[in-house]
N, C-alpha and C positions, 0 to 999 in steps of 0.2 A: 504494500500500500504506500506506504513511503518513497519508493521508486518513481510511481504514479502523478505521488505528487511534485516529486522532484523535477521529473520532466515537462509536467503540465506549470511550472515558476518559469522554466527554462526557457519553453514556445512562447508565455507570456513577455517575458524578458526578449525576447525577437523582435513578437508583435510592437510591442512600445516606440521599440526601434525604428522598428518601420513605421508605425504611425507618424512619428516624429524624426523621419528621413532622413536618420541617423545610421552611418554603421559602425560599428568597430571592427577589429583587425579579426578578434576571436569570433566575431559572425559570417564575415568573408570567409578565413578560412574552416569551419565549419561546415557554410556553402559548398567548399570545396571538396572537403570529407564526403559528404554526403554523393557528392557528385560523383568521387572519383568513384564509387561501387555502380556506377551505369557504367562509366566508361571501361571496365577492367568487364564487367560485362559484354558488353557491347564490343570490345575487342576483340571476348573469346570469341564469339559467334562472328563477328568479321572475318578471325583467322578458322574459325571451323571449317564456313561454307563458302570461302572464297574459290575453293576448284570445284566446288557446285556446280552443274551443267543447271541449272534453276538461278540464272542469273538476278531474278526479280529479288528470291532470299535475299542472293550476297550484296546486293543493292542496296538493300532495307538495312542490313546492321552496317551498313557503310554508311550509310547517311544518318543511323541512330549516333555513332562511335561521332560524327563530323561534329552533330547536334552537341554532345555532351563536353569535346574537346574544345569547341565555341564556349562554351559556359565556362568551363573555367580559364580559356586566357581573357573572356571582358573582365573576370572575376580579378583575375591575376593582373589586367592593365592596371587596378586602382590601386593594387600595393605593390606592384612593382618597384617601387623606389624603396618599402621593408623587405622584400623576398622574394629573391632567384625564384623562376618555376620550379627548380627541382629543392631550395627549400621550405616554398610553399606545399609542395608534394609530402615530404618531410613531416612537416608540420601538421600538414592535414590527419595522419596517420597518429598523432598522439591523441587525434579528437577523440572522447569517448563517448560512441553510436548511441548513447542515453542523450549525447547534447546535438544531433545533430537535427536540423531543422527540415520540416516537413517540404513537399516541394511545391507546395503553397508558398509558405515565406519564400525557397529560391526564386519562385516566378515575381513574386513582388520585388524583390530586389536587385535581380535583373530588371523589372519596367522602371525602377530608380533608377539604376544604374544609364538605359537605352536614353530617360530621359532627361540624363545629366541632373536630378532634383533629389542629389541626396547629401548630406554632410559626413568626411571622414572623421569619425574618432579614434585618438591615436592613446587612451587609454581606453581598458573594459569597462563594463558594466556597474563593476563597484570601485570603480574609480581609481582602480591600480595601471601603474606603466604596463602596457603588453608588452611582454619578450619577445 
């Protein structure tokens, strides 16, 4: 029960964010966390059926894998000036999959992000420097 609610502070702690089109570093890469398990998906199945004679398949996870790979370098353009792609990659990998945000919030924060209408926070949530 406690887990439940840990994570339901956590989505809220998103939301706020975003209401108030704000991000911090720990929500970007988060974003990223989350994302990178499509893309590592979407890879497999790229390299599964790519000698497919069913060209429509290898088409589909090809443009999934493009779709997810797009998501995180707009993700990665805004912190690009704190972390290399590979150690945003990195980073992403310490997130733990209780904090990672639904892909509701990704989608909102890429339309921030598409419509340049959001402000970078360069501390977290409770007001500590991010590493």
């Amino acid at each position: 029960m406690e887990e439940k609610k840990i994570k339901r502070e956590i989505c809220n702690q998103y939301q706020e964010l975003i209401n108030n089109k704000t991000f911090t570093i720990n929500l970007l890469v988060a974003c990223v966390a989350k994302n990178e398990i499509d893309i590592n998906k979407s890879a497999y199945l790229y390299k599964k059926w790519k000698n497919c004679y069913t060209e429509k398949l290898y088409e589909s996870h090809k443009g999934e894998l493009d779709h997810y790979i797009g998501i995180r370098k707009t993700i990665h353009n805004i912190i690009s000036d704190i972390y290399s792609l590979d150690e945003l990659k990195e980073k992403a990998k310490t997130i733990d999959k209780d904090n990672y945000p639904s892909k509701i919030i990704i989608d909102e924060v890429l339309a921030l992000i598409n419509n340049d209408d959001f402000t970078l926070c360069l501390t977290d949530s409770l007001g500590g420097q991010t590493s």
